[in-house]
N, C-alpha and C positions, 0 to 999 in steps of 0.2 A: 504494500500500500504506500503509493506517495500525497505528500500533501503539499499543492502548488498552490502560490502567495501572488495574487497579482495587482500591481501596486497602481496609484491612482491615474497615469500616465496610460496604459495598459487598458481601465477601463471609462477612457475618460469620455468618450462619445460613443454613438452607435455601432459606426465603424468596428473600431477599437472593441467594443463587446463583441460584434461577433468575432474578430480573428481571435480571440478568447475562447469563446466559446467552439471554434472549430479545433483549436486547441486540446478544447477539453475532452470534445468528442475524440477525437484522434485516439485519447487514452480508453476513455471505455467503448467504443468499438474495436478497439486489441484485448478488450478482457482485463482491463487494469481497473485498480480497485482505487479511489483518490478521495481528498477530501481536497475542496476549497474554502478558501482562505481570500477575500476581498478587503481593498481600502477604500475611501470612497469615491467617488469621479473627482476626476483632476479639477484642482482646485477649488473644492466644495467644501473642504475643514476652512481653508482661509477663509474663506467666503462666511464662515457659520461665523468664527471667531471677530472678522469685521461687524456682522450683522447682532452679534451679541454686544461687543465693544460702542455701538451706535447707539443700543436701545438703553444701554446704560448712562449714556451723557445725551439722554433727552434728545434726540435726533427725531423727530418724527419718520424722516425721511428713509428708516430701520426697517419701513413695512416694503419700498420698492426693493431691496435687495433680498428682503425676503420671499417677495412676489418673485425674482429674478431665479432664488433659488427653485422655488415648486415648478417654475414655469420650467426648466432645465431640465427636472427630471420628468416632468410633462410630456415634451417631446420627446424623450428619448424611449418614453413605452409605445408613446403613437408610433413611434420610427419602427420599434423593435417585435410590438406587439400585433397580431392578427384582429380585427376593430371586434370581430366578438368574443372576443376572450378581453380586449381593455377593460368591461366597466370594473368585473370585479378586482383587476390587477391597482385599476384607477381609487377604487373604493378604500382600497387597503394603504395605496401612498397617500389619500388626504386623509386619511388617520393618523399616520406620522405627521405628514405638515400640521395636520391642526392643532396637534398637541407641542410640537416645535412653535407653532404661533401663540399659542398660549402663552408657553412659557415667555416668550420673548416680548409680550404684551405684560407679563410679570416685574422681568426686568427694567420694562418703560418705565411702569407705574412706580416702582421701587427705585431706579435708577442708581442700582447694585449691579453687579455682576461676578458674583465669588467664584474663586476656583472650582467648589462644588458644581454651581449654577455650568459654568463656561464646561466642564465636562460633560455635562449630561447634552449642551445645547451643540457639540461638535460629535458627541455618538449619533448624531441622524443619519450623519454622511455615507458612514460605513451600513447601516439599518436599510435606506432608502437603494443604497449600489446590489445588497445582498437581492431584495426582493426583486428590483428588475434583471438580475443575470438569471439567478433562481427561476422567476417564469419563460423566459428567453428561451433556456437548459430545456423544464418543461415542455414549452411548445414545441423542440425541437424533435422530441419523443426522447428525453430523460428526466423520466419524474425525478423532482429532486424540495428537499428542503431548504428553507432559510435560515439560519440557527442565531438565534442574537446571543453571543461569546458571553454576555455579560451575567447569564445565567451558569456558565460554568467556570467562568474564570473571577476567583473570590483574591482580594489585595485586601491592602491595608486602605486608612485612607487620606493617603496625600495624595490629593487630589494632581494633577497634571502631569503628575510622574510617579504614580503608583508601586508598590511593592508587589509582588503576586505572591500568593501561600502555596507555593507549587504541589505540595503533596495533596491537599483538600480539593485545590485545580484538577488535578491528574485524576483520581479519585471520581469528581466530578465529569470528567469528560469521558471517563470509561463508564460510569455506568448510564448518562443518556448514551454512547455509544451501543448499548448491548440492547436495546429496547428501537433503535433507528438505522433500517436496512439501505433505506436511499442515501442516494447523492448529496450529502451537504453542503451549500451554500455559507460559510462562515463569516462573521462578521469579524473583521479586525479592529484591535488601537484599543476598545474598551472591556473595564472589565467592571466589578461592582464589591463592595465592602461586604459584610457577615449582614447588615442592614439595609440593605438592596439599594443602596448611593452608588449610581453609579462613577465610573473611574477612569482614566484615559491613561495610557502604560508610554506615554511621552512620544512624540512623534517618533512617525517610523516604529511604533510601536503593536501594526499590523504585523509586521517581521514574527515579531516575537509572539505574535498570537500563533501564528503557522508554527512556529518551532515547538511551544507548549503544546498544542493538539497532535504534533506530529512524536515527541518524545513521553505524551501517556500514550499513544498508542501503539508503538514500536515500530514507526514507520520508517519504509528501506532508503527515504532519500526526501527530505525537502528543498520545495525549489524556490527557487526568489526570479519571478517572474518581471523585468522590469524591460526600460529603455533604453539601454546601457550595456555595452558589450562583456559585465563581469567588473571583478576587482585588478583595477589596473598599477604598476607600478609606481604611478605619484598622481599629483592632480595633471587632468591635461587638459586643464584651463589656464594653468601657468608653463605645462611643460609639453610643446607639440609634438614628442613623438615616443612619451607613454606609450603601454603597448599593458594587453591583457595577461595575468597571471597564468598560467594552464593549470596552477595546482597550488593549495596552502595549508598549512597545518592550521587546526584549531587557534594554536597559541601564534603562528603568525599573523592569522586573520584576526584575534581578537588586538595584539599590538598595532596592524593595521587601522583598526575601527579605534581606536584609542587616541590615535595618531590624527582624526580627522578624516579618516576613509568614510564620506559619508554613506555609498550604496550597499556599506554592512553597519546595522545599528547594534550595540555591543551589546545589549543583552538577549538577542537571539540566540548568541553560539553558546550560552554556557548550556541549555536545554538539549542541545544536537552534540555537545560536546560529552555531558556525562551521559547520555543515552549511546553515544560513539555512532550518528547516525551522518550521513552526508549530507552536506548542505551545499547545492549547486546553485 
């Protein structure tokens, strides 16, 4: 079983979801057994954390970016979806928006925005990406689930860079695992405290959800699906003729990611490191 990570870049328009999605197909039409792992469409956490940061200092103007957000993932079901299969796909994304509108109608009136609050208002991202690839998969003929992480992945609670309780995680992810035969759809980045607040495990903090579900479950190889040819030998935004690794140890990829290597987030590889599992 592998567990493939595909980051916001990857599913950032219609496009971009289906070569995903033909992706995914590729694996279980060979008979491979996979779990997904999504972040949320390209540029939609900034976008939450703007439209949070706005309703907090009184901006009226908080409700067009958030009209900008729903209308975003709007199109991309009409793009993606068959028009009679939309309403109930439709039904189910203005229940997120409207509850993401609430809240952010909270913040107005409050004209607060705690870490608590700004966590739970950038989990939409990942929630709203899960449900439209999730029906996509679906309609394709792979029944598949949406699984929102933040039911099995329990932390502490600092909020915007979380702790995760890996054993009670693990624990958790194996036994909805043993009761859900389909295809999951995984939501990355969040997870939730013993008191169901939810949690964000710090950007690029999708990585690390893929490697948690991929190390309770014994999986043969997690992938980091991204834009980016791999982990390269320096930046090659300063240095033009970097060139991609072929191969690294745990502890050089983790000195790497320590280093500023941003397309490895460092707390991914200790989960793939002590389960001794590959991470491509």
């Amino acid at each position: 079983m592998n567990v493939l990570k595909f980051g916001g870049s990857s599913v950032g328009s219609p496009d971009n979801i289906r070569q995903v999605s033909n992706i995914i197909s590729d694996y279980l039409n060979g008979g491979e057994k996979i779990i997904v792992v999504t972040s949320a469409m390209y540029g939609i956490t900034n976008d939450l954390i703007e439209v949070g940061k706005a309703a907090a200092a009184d901006d009226e103007n908080y409700t067009e970016l958030s009209d900008r957000i729903v209308s975003h993932h709007l199109s991309a079901i009409k793009e993606l979806i068959d028009i009679k299969s939309q309403s109930s796909i439709i039904a189910q994304m203005k229940f997120l928006t409207n509850n993401l509108e609430d809240l952010l109608h909270g913040v107005f009136l409050l004209k607060e925005l705690s870490p608590r609050t700004l966590d739970l208002v950038m989990s939409f991202g990942e929630r709203l990406a899960a449900l439209i690839i999730s029906s996509y998969l679906t309609q394709l003929g792979f029944p598949c689930e949406w699984l929102d992480a933040r039911q099995q992945i329990t932390t502490n609670a600092q909020f915007g860079n979380a702790k995760v309780f890996e054993s009670l995680t693990f624990e958790n992810i194996r036994k909805y695992f043993e009761s859900h035969q389909k295809l999951q759809v995984v939501t990355g980045f969040a997870g939730s405290t013993s008191k169901g607040e939810t949690t964000t495990l710090g950007r690029g903090g999708s990585d690390y959800t893929a490697a948690l579900f991929g190390a309770a479950l014994g999986a043969d190889e997690i992938e980091i699906w991204t834009d980016v040819d791999g982990v390269l030998t320096t930046d090659p935004k300063k240095v033009q003729d970097a060139f991609p690794q072929i191969s690294l140890s745990y502890v050089e990829a983790m000195e790497l990611s320590h280093f500023g290597a941003k397309v490895i987030y460092p707390p991914t590889l200790q989960p793939a490191f002590t389960e001794k599992i590959p991470l491509r």
